[in-house]
VOBA-1610 file (N, C-alpha, C; in pm, whole numbers, padded with zeros to 5 digits, always signed):
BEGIN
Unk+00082-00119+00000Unk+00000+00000+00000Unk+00086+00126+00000Unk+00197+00119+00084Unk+00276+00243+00065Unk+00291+00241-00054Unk+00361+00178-00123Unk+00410+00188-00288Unk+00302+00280-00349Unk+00161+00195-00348Unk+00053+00269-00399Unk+00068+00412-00333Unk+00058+00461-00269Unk+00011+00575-00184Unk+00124+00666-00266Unk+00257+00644-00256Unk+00381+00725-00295Unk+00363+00757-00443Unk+00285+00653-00557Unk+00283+00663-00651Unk+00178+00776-00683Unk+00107+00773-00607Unk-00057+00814-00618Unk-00025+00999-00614Unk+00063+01023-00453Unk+00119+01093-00413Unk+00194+01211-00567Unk+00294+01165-00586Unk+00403+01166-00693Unk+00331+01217-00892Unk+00223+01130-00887Unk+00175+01125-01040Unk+00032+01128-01066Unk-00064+01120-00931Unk-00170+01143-00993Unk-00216+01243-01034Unk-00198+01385-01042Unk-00194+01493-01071Unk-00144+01544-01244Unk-00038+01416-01290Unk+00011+01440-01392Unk-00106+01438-01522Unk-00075+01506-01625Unk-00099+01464-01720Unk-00061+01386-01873Unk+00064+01408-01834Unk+00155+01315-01964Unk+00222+01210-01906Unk+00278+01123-01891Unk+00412+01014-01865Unk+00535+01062-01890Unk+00602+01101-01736Unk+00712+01157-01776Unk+00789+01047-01733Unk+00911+01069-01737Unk+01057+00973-01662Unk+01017+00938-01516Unk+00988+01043-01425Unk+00970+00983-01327Unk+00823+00900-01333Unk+00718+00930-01365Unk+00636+00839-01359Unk+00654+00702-01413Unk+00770+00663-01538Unk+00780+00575-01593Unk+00862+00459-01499Unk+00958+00516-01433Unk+00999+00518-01328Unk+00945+00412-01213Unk+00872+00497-01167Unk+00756+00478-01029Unk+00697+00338-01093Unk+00651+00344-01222Unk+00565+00223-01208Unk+00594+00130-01222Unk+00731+00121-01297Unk+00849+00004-01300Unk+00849-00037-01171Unk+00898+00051-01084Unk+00877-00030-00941Unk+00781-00064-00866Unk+00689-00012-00929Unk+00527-00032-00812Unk+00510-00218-00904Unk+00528-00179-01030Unk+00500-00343-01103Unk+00545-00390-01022Unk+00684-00414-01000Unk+00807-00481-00937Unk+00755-00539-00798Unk+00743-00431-00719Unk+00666-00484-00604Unk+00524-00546-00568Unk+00472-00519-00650Unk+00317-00564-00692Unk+00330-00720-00699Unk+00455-00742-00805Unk+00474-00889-00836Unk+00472-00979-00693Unk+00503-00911-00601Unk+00514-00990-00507Unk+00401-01015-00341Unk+00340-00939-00405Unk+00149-00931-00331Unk+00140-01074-00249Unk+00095-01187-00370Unk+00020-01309-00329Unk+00147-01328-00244Unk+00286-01359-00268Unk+00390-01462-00230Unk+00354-01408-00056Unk+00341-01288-00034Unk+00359-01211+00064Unk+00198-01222+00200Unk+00102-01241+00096Unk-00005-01289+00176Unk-00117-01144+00167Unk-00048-01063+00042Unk-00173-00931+00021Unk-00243-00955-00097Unk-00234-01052-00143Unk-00362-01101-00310Unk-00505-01040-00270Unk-00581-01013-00177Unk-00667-00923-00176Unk-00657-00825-00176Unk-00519-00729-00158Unk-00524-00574-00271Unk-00444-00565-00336Unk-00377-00644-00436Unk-00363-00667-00564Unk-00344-00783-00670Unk-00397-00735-00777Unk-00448-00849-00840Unk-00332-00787-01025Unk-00364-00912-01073Unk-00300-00932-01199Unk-00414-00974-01306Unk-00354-00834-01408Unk-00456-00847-01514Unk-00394-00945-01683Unk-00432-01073-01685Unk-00332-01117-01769Unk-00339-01055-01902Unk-00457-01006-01968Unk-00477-00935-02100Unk-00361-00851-02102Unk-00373-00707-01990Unk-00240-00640-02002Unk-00130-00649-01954Unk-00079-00787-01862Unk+00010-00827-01838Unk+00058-00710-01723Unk-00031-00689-01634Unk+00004-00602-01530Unk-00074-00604-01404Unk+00003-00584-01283Unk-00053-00567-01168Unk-00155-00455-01116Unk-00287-00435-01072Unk-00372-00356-01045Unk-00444-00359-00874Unk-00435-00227-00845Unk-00491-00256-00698Unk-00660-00263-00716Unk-00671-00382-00614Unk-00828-00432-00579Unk-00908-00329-00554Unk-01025-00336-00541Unk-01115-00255-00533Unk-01053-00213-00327Unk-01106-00312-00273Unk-01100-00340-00145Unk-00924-00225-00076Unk-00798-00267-00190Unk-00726-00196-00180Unk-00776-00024-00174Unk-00835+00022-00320Unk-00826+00153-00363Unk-00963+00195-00199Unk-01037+00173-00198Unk-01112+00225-00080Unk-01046+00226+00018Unk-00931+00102+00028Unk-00845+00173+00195Unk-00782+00283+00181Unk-00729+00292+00008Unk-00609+00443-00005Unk-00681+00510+00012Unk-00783+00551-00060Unk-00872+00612-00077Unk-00932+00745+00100Unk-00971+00646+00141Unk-01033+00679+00272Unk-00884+00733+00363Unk-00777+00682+00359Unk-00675+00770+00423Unk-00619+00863+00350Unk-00656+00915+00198Unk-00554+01026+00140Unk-00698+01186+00184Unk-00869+01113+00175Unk-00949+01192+00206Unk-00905+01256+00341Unk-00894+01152+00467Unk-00851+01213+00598Unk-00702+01318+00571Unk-00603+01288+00503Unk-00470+01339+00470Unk-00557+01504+00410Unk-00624+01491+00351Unk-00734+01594+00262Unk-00760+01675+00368Unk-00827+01613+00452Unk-00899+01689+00578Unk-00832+01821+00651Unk-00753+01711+00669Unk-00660+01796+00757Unk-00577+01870+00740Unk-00534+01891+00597Unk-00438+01954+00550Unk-00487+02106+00522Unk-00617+02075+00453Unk-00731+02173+00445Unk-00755+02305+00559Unk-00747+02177+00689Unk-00760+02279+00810Unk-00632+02328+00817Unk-00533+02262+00865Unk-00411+02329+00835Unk-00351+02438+00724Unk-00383+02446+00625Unk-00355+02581+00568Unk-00464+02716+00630Unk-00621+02658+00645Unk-00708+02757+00709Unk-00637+02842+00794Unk-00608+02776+00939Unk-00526+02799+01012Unk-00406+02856+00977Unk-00356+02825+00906Unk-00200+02871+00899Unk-00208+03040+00831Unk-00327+03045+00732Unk-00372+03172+00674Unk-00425+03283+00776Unk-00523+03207+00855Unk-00597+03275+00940Unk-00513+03373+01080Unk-00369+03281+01073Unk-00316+03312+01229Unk-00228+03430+01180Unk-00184+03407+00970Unk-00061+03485+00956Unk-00098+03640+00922
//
């Protein structure tokens, strides 16, 4: 999940594929490959058509629900940080 989170972090914002994103996902594959061996095959799964690793549903709602709280608070924190300066 970190992997996911750092990637998410890093490139979801992008709009083209740059080096570093090309990058990032080389290694998120990389580590992905190793999900089931590890005992996390319920948040990620392998798509054989495109020959690539994808996070589970069950995964993206856990990122999901901690980048909203990360959201939250960050939100208040600039409020604050505007409000005091």
């Amino acid at each position: 999940m970190l992997t996911y989170c750092g990637d998410w972090v890093i490139n979801s914002h992008k709009t083209k594929i740059d080096k570093i994103q090309s990058e990032t996902e080389k290694a998120e594959q990389y580590i992905f490959s190793f999900a089931k061996e590890f005992g996390f095959d319920n948040l990620i799964e392998y798509d054989e058509d495109l020959k690539m690793y994808f996070p589970t549903a069950e995964m993206e709602e856990n990122f999901h629900g901690l980048i909203d709280n990360y959201d939250l608070k960050e939100k208040w924190f600039r409020y604050w940080t505007i409000k005091i300066s």
